[in-house]
Biopython code that builds the backbone (N, CA, C, O; Angstrom):
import numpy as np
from Bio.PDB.StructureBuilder import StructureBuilder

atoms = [
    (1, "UNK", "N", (0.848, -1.174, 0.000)),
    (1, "UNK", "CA", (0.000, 0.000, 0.000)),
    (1, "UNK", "C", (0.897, 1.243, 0.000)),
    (1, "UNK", "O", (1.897, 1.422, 0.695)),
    (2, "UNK", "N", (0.346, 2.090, -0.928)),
    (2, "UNK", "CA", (1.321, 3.279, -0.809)),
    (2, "UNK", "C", (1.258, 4.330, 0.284)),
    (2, "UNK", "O", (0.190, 4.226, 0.887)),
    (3, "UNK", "N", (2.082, 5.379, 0.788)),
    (3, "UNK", "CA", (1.820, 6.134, 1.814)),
    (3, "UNK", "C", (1.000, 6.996, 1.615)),
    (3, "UNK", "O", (0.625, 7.538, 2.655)),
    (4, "UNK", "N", (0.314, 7.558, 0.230)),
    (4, "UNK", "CA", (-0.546, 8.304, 0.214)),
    (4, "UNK", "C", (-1.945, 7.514, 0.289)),
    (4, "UNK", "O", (-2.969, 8.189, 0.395)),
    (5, "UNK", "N", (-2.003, 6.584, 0.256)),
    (5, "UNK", "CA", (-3.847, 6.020, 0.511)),
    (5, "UNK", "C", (-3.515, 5.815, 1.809)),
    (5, "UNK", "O", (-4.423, 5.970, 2.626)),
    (6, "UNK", "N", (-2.351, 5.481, 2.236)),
    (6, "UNK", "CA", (-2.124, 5.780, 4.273)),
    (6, "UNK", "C", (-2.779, 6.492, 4.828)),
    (6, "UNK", "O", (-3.652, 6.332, 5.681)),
    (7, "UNK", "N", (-2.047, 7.991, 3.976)),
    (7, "UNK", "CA", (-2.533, 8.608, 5.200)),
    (7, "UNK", "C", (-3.619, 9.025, 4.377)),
    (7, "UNK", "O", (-4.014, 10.005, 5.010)),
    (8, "UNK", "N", (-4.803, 8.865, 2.786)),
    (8, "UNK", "CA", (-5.891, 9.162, 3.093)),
    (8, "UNK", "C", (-6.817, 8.133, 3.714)),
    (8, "UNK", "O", (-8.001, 8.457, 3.625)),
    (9, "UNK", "N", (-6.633, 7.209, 4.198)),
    (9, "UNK", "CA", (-7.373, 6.275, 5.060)),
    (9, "UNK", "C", (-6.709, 6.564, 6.479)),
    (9, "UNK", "O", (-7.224, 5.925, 7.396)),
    (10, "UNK", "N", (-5.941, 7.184, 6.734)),
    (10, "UNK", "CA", (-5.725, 7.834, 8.359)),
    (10, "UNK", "C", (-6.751, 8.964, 8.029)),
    (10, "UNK", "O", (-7.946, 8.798, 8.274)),
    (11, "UNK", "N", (-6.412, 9.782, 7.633)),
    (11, "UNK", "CA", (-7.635, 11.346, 7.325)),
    (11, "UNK", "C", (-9.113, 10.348, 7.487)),
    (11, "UNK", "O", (-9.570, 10.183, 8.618)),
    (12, "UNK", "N", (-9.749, 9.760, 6.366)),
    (12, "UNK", "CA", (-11.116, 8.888, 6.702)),
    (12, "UNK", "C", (-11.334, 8.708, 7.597)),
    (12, "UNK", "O", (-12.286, 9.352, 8.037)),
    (13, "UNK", "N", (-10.671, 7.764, 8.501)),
    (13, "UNK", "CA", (-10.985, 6.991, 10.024)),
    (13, "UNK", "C", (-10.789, 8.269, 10.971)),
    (13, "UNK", "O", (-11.745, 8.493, 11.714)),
    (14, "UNK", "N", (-9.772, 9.082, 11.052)),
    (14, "UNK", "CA", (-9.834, 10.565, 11.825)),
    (14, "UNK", "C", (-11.420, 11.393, 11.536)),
    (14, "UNK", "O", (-11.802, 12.225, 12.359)),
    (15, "UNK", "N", (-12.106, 11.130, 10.534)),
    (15, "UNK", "CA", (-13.133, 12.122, 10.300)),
    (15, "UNK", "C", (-14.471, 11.483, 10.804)),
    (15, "UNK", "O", (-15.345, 12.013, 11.490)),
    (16, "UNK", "N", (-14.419, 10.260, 10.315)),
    (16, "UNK", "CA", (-15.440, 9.331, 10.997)),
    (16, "UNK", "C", (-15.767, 9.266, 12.556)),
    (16, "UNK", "O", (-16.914, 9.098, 12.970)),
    (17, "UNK", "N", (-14.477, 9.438, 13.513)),
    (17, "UNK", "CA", (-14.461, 9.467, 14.673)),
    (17, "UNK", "C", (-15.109, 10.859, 15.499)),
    (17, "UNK", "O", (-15.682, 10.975, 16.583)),
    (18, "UNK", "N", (-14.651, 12.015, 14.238)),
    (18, "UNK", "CA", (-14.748, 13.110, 15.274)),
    (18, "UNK", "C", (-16.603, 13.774, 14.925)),
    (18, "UNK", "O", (-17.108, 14.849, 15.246)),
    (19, "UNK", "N", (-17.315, 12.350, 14.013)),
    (19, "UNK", "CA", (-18.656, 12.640, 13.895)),
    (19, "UNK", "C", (-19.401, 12.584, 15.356)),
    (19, "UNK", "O", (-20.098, 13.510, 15.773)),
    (20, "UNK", "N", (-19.115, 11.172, 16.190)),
    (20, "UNK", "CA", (-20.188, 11.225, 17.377)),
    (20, "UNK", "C", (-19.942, 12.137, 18.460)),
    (20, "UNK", "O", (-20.836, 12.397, 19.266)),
    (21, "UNK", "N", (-18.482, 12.779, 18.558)),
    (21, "UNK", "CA", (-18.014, 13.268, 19.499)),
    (21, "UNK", "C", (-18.495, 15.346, 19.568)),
    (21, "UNK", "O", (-18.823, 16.153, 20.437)),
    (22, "UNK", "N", (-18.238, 15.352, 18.010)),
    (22, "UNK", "CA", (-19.446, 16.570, 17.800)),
    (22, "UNK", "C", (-20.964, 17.009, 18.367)),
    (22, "UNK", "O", (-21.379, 18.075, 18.821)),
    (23, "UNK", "N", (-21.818, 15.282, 18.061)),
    (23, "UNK", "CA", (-23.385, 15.169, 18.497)),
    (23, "UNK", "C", (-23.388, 15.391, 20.032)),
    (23, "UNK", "O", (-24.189, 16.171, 20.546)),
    (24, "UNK", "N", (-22.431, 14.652, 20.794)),
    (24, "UNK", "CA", (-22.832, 14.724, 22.319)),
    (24, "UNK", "C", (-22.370, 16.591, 23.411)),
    (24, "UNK", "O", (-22.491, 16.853, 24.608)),
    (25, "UNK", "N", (-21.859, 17.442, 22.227)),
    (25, "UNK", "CA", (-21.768, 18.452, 23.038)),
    (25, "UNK", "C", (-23.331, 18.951, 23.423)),
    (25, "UNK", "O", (-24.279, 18.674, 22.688)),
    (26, "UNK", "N", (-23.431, 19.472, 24.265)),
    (26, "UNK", "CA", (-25.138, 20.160, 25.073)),
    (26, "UNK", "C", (-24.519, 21.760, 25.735)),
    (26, "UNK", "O", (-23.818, 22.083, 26.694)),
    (27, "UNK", "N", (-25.186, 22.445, 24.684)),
    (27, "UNK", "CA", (-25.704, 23.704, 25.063)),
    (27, "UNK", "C", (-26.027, 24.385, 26.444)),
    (27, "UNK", "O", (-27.130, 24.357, 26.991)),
    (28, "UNK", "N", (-25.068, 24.908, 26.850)),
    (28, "UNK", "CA", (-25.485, 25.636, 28.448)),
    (28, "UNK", "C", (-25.708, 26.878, 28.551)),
    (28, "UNK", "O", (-25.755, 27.489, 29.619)),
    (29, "UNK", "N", (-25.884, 27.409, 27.314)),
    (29, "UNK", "CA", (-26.272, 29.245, 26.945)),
    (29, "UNK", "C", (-27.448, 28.994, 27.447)),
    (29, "UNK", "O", (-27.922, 27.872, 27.270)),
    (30, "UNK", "N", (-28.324, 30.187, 28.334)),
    (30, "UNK", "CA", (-29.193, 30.256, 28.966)),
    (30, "UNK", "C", (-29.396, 31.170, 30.526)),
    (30, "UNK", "O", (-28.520, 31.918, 30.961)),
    (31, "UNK", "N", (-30.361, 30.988, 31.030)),
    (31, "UNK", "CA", (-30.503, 31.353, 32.350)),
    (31, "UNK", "C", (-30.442, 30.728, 33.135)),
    (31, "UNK", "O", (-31.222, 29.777, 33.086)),
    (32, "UNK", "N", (-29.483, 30.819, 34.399)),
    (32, "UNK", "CA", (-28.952, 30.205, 35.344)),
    (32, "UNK", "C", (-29.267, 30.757, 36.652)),
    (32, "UNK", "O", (-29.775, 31.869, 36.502)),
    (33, "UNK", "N", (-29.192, 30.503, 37.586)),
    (33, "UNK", "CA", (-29.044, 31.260, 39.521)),
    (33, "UNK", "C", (-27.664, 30.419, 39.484)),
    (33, "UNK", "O", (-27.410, 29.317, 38.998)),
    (34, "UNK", "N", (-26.730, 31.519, 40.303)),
    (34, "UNK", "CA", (-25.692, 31.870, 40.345)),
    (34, "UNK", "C", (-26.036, 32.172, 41.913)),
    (34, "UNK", "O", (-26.793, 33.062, 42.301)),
    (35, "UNK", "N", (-25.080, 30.929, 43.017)),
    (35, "UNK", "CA", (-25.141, 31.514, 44.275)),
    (35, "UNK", "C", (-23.748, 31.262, 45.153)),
    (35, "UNK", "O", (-23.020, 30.321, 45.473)),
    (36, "UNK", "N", (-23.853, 32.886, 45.363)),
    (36, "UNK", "CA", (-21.994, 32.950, 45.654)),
    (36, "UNK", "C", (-21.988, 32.871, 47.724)),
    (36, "UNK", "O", (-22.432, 33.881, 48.269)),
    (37, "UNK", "N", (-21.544, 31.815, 48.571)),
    (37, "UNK", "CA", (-21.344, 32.148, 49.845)),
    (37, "UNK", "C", (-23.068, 31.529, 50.537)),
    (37, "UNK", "O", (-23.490, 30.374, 50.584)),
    (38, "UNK", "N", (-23.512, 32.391, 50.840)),
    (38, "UNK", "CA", (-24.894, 32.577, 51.507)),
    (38, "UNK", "C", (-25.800, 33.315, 50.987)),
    (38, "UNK", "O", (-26.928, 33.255, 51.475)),
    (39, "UNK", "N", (-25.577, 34.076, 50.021)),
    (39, "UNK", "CA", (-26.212, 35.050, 49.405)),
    (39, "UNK", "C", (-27.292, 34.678, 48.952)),
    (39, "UNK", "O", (-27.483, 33.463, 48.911)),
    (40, "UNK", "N", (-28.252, 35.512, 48.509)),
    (40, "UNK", "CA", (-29.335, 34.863, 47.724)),
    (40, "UNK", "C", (-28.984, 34.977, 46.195)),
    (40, "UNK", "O", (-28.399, 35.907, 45.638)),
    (41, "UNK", "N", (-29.532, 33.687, 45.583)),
    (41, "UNK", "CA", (-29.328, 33.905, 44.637)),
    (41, "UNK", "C", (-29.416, 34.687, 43.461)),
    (41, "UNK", "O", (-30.431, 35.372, 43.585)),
    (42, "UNK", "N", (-28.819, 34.949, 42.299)),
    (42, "UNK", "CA", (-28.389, 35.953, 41.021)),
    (42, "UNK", "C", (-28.823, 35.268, 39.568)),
    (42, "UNK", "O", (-27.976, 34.563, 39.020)),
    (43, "UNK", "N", (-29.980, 35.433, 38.994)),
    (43, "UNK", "CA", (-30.037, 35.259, 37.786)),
    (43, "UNK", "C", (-29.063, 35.434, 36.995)),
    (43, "UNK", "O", (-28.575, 36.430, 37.529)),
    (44, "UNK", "N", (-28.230, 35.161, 35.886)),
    (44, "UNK", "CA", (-27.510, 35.570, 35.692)),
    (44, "UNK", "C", (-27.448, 34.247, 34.258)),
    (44, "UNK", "O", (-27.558, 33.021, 34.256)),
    (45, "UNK", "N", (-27.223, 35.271, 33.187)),
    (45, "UNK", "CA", (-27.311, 34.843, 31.697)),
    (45, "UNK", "C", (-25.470, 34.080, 30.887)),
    (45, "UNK", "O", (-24.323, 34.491, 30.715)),
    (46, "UNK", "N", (-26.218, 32.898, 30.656)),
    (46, "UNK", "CA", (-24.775, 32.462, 30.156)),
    (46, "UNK", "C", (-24.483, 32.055, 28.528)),
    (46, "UNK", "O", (-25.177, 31.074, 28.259)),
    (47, "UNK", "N", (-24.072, 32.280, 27.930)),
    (47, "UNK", "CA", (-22.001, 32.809, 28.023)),
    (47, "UNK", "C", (-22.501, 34.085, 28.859)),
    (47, "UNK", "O", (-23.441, 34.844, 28.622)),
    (48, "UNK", "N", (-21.630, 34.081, 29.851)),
    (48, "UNK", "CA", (-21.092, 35.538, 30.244)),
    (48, "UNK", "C", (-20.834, 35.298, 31.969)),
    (48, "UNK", "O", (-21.103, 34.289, 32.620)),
    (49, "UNK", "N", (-20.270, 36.485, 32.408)),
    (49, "UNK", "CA", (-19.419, 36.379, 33.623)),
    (49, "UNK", "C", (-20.210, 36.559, 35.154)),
    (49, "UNK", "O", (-21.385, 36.243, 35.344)),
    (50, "UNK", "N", (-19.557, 36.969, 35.890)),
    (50, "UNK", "CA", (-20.697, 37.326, 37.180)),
    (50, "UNK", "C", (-20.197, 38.685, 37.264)),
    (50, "UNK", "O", (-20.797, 39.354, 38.106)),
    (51, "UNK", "N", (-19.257, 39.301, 36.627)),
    (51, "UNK", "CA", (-18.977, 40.564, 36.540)),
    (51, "UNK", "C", (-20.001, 41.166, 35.741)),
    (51, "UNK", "O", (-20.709, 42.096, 36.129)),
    (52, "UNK", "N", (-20.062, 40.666, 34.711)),
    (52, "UNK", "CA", (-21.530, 41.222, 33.786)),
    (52, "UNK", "C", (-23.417, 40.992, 34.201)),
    (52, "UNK", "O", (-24.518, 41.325, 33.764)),
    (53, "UNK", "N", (-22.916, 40.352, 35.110)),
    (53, "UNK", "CA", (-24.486, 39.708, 35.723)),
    (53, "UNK", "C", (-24.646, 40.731, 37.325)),
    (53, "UNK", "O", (-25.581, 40.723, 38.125)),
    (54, "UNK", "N", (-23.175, 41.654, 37.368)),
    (54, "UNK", "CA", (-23.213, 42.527, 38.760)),
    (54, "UNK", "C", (-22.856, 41.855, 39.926)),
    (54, "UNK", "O", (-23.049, 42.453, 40.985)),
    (55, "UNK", "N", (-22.209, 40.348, 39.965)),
    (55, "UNK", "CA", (-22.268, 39.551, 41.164)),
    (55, "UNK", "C", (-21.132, 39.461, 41.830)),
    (55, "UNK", "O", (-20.278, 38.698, 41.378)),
    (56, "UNK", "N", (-20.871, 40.176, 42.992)),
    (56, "UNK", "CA", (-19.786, 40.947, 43.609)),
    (56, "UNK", "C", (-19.892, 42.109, 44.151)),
    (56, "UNK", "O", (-20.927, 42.738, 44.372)),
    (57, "UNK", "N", (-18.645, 42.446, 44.402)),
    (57, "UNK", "CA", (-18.536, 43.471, 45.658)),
    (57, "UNK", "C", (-18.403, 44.532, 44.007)),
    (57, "UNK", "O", (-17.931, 43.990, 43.007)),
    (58, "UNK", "N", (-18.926, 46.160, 43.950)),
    (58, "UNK", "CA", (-18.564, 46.698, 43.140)),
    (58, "UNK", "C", (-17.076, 47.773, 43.366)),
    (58, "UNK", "O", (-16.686, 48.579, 44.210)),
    (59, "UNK", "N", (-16.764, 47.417, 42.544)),
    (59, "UNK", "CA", (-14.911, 48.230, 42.286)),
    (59, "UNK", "C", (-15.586, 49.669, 42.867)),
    (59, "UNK", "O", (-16.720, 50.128, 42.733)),
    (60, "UNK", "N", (-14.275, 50.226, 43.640)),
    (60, "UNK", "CA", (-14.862, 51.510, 44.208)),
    (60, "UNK", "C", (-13.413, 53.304, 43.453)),
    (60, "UNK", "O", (-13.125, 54.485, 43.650)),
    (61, "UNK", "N", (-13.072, 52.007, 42.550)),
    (61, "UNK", "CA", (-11.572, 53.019, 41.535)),
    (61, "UNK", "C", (-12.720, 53.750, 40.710)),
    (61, "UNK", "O", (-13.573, 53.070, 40.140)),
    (62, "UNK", "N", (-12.732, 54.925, 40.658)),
    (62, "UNK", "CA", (-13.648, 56.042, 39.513)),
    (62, "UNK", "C", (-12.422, 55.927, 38.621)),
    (62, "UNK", "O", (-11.224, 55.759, 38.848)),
    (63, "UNK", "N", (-13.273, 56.100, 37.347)),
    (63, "UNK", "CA", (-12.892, 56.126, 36.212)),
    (63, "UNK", "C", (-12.146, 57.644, 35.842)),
    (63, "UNK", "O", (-12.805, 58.674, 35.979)),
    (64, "UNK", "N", (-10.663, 57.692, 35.343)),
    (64, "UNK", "CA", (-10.508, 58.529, 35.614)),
    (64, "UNK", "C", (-8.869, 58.998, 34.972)),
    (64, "UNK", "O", (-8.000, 58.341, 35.545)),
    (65, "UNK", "N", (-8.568, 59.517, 34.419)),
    (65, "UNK", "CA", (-7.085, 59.621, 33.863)),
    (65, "UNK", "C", (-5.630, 59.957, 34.758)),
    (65, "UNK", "O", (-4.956, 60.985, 34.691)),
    (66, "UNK", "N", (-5.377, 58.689, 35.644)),
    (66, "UNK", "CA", (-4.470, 58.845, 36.958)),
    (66, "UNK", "C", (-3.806, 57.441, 36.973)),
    (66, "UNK", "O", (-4.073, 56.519, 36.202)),
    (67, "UNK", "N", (-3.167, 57.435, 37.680)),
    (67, "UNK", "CA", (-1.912, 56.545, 37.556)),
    (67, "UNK", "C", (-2.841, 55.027, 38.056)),
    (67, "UNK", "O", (-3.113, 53.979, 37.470)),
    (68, "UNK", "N", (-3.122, 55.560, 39.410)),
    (68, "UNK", "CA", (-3.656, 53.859, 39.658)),
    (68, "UNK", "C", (-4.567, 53.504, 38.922)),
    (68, "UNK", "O", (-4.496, 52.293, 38.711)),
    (69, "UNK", "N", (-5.917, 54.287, 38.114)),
    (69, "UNK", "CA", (-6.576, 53.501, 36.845)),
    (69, "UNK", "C", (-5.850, 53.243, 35.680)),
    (69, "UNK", "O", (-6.339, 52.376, 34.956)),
    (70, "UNK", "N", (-4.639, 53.853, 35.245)),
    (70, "UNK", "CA", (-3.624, 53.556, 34.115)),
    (70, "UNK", "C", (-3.443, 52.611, 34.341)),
    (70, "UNK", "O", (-3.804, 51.726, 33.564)),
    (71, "UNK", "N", (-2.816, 52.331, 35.478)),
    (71, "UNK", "CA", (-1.805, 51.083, 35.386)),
    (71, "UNK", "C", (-2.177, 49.665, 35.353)),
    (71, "UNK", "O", (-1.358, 48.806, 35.028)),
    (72, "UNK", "N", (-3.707, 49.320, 35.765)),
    (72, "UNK", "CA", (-4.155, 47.930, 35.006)),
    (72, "UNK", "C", (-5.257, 47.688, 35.107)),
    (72, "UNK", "O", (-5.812, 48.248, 36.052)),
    (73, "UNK", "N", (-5.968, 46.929, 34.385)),
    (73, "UNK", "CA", (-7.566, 46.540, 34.243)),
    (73, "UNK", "C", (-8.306, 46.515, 35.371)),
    (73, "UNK", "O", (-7.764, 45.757, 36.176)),
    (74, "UNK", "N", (-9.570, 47.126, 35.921)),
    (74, "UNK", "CA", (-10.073, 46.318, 36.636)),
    (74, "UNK", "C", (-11.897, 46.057, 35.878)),
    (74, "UNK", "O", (-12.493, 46.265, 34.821)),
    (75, "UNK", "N", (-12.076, 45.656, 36.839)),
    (75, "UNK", "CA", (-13.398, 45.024, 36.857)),
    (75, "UNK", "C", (-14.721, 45.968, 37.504)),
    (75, "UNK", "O", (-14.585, 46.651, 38.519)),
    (76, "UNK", "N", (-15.711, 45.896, 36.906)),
    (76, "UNK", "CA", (-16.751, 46.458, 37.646)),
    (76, "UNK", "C", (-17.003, 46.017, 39.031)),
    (76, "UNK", "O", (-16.851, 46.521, 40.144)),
    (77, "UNK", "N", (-17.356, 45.116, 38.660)),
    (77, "UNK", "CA", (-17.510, 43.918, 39.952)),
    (77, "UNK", "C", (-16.736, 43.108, 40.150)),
    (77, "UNK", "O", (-16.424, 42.362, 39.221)),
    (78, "UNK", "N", (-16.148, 42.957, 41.428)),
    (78, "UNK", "CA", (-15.176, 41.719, 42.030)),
    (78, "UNK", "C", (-16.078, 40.669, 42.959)),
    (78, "UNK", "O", (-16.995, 40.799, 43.770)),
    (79, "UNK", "N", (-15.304, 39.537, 42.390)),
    (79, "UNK", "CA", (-15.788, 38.067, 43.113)),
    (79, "UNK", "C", (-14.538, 37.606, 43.176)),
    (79, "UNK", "O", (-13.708, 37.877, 42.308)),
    (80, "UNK", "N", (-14.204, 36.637, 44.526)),
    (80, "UNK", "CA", (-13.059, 35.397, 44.017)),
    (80, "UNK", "C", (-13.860, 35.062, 45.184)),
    (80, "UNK", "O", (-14.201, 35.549, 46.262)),
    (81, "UNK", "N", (-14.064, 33.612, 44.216)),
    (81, "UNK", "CA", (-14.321, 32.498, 45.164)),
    (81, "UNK", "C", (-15.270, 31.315, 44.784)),
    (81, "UNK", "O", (-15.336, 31.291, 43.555)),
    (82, "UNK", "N", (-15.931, 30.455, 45.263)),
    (82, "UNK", "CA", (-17.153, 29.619, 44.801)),
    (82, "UNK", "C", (-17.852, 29.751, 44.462)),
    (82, "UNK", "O", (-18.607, 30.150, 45.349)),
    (83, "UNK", "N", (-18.571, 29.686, 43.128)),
    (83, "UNK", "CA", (-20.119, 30.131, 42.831)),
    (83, "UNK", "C", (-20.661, 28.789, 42.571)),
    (83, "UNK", "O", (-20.047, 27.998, 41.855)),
    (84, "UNK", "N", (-21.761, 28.505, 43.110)),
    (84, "UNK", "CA", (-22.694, 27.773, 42.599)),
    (84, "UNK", "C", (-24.319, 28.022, 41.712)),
    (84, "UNK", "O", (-25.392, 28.569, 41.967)),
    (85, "UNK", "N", (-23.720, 27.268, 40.587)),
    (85, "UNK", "CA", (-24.477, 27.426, 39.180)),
    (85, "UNK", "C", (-25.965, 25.988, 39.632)),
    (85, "UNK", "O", (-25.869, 24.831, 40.040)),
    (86, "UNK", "N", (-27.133, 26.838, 39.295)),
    (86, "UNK", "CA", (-28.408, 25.982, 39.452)),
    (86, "UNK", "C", (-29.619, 26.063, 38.074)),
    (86, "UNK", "O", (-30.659, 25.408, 38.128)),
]
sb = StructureBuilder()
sb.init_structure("model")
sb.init_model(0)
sb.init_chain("A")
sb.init_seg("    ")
for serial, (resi, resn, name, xyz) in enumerate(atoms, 1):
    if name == "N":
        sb.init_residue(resn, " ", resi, " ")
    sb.init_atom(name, np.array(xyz, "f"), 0.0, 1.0, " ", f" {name:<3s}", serial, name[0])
structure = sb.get_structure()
């Protein structure tokens, strides 16, 4: 057998495989409760963050042309820690 029907029968059997593994992904875009600590829970829409859903303590840096907002990103809202998704 020559190396080119090799590797197009490696390519075939590679394409065949990555058919069922495509079907079983499941969709988690949607609406969720989001519960961080004790809190009550946070609706909160997914793809997207708990910074964008408001869930956290809010950043108290004003926006503003000065060294400590120059110098690196922050966040509207801060979280670190466990969230539990329901």
């Amino acid at each position: 057998m020559k190396v080119s029907s090799k590797i197009s029968l490696l390519i075939a059997g590679l394409a065949t495989l990555s058919i069922p593994l495509s079907a079983q992904c499941i969709s988690l875009a949607g609406d969720w409760e989001a519960r961080i600590d004790s809190a009550q829970p946070k609706t909160v829409k997914l793809p997207g963050t708990l910074d964008m859903a408001g869930v956290g303590t809010p950043s108290t840096l004003k926006p503003a042309m000065e060294k400590p907002q120059l110098l690196r990103l922050t966040r509207k809202v801060n979280y670190i820690g466990p969230c539990t998704y329901s």
